[in-house]
C-alpha positions as CSV (number, residue, x, y, z in Angstrom):
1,X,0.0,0.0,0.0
2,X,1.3,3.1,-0.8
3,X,1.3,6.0,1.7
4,X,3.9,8.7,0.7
5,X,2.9,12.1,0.8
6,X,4.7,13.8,-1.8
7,X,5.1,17.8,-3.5
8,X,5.1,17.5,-7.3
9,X,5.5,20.3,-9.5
10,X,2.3,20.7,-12.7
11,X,3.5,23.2,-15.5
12,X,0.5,23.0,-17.0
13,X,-1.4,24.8,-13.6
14,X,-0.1,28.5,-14.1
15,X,-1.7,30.1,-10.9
16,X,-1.2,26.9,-8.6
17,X,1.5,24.7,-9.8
18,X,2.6,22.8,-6.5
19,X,0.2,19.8,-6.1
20,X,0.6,17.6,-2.9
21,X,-0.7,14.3,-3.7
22,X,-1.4,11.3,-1.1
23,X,-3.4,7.7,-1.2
24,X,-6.4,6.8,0.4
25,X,-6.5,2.8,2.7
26,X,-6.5,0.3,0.3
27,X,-10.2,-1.2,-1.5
28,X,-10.3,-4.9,-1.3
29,X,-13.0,-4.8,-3.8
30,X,-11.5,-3.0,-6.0
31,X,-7.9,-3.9,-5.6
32,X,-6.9,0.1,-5.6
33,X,-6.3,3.3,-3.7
34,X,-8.3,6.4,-4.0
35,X,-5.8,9.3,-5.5
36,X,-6.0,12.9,-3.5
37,X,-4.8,15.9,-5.0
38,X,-4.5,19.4,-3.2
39,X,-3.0,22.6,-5.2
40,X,-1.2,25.7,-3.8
41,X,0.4,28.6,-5.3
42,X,3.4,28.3,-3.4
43,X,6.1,25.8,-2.8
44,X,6.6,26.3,0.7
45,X,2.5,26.1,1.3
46,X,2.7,22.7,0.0
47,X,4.8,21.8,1.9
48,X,3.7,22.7,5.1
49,X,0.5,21.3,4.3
50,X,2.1,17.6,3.4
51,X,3.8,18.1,7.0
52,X,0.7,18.6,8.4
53,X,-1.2,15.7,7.0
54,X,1.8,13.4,7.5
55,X,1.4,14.4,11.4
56,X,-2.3,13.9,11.3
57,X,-2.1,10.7,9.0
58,X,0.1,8.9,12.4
59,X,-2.1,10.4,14.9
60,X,-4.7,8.4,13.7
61,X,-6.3,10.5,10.7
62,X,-8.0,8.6,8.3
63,X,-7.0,8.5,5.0
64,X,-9.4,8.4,3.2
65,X,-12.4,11.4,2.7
66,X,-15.8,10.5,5.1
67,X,-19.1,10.5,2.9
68,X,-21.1,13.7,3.4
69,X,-23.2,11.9,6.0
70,X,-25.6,13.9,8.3
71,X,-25.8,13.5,11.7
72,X,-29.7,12.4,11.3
73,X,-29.1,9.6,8.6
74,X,-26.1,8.4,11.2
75,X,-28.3,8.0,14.4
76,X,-30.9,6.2,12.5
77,X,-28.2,4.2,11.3
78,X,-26.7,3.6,14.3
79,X,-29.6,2.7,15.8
80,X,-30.8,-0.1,13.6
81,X,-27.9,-1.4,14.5
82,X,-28.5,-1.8,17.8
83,X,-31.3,-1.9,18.6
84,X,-31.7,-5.8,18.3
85,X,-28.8,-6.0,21.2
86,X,-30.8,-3.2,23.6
87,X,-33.7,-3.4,26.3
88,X,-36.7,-0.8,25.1
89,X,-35.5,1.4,28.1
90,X,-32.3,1.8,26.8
91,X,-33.4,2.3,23.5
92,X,-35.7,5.3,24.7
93,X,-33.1,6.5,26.8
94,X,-30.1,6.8,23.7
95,X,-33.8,7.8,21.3
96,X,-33.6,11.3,24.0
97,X,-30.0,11.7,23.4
98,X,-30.6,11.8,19.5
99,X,-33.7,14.1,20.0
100,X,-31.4,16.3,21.8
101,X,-28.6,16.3,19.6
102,X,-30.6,16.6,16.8
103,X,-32.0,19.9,18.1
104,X,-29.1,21.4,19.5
105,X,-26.5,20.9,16.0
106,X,-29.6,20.5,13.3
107,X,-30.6,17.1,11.4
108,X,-28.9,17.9,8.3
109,X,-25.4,18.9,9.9
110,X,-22.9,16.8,8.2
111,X,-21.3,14.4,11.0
112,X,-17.8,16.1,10.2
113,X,-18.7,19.4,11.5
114,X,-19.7,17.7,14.8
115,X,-16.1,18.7,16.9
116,X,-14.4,18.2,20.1
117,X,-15.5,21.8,20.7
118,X,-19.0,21.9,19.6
119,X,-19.6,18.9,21.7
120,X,-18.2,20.2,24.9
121,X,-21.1,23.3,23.8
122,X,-23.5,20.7,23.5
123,X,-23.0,19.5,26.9
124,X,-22.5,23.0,28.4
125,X,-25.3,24.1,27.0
126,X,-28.4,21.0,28.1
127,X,-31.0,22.2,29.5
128,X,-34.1,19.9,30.8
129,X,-37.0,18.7,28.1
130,X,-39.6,20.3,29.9
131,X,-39.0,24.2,31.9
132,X,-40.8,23.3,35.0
133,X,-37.7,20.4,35.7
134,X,-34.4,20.9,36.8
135,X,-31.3,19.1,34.9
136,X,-29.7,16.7,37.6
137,X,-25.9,15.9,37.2
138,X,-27.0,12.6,37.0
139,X,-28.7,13.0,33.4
140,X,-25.8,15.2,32.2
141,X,-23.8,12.4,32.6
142,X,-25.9,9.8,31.0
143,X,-26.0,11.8,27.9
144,X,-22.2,12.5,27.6
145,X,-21.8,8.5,28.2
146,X,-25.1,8.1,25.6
147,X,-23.1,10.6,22.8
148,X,-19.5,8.6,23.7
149,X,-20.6,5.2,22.7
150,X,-22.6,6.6,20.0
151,X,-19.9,8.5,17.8
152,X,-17.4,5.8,18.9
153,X,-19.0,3.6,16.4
154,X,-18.7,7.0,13.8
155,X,-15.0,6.2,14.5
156,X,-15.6,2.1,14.1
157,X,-17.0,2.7,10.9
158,X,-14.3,4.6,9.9
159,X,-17.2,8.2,9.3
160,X,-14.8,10.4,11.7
161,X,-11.0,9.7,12.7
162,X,-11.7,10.9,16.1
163,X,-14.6,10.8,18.8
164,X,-15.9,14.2,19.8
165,X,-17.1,13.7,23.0
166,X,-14.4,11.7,23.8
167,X,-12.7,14.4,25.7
168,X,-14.9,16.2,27.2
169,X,-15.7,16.7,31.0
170,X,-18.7,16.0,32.6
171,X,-19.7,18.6,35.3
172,X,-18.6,17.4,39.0
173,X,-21.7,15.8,40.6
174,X,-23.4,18.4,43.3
175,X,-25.2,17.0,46.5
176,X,-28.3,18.5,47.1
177,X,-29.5,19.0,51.0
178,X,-32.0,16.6,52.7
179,X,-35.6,18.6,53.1
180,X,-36.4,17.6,56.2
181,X,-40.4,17.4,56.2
182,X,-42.5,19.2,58.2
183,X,-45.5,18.4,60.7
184,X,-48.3,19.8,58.3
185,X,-46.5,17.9,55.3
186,X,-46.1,14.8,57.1
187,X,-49.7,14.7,57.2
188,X,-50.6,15.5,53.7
189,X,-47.9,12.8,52.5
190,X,-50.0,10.5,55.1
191,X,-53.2,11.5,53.1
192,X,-51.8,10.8,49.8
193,X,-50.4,7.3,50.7
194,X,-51.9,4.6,48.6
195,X,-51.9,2.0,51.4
196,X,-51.9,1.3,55.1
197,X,-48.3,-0.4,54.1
198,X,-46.9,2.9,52.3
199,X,-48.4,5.3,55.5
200,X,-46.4,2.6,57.6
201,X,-43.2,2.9,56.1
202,X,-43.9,7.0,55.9
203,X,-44.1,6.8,59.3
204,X,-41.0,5.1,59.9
205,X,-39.1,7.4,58.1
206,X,-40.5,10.4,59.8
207,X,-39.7,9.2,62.9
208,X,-36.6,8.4,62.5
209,X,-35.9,11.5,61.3
């Protein structure tokens, strides 16, 4: 397999005669490598650029260009995939994270343009499905895990040579305060109790308050 990057010179291109030309992985089916071409004006901007890529190519960047693949054809992908391997819980539980995902970067965004930064936005930026709720620490990092294991297939599938959200930091988990009830709520939560059994164990808890 070929995988020189190298600077040629093309008298025929007047205004951009330095082409940098590389190989894409190689096709079993077709026994080949995809050709890449990039033009500059410049020698020395050719160069710098096959530096670059030569760096990124051993850092794990894929050779090859990812189809222009939205992020809303790649969830529903993703999810027939697995969805024979999860519980229905689970499955509504990842279907939220793709709602949300979906509305924060847009269906049609191409996968590509989701990036280590705009995830950590994503993330930063959740906010509960409905106003009235508060977003626990607790759901913030379900999401991130939800959006890790998800684009880590991206990368399995070769779509993206990095994960995202790989990187990025989930908020440090807050304790919130006991409420410790009152005498004219104890009695209302009394009231409410479905059985003798549940006003029992009520009880038992107020007590040992």
């Amino acid at each position: 397999m070929v995988k020189k990057i190298g600077v040629y010179r093309d008298p025929r291109n007047k205004c951009r005669p330095w082409v940098c030309r590389w190989y894409g992985e190689y096709d079993p089916k077709t026994g080949k490598q995809r050709r890449y071409t990039k033009s500059f004006k410049l020698k020395v901007d050719a160069e710098r650029f096959v530096s670059n890529q030569a760096v990124k190519f051993e850092k794990g960047q894929l050779r090859d260009k990812s189809e222009q693949l939205t992020l809303k054809d790649f969830c529903a992908d993703w999810l027939k995939t697995k969805r024979p391997q999860l519980r229905q819980g689970t499955i509504i539980l990842y279907k939220n994270t793709i709602r949300r995902l979906l509305d924060h970067f847009g269906p049609n965004v191409l996968l590509l343009k989701v990036t280590p930064i705009e995830a950590a936005k994503f993330i930063g930026e959740l906010k509960p499905l409905e106003k009235k709720q508060d977003l626990s620490n607790a759901t913030r990092h379900r999401i991130l895990r939800n959006c890790r294991t998800i684009f880590s297939e991206a990368v399995t599938w070769q779509l993206i040579s990095i994960n995202p959200f790989k990187t990025v930091k989930a908020p440090k988990c807050t304790v919130k305060r006991w409420h410790y009830l009152k005498a004219d709520e104890y009695k209302r939560l009394l009231k409410a109790a479905p059985s003798l059994r549940w006003r029992a164990l009520y009880a038992l808890a107020y007590r040992g308050c």
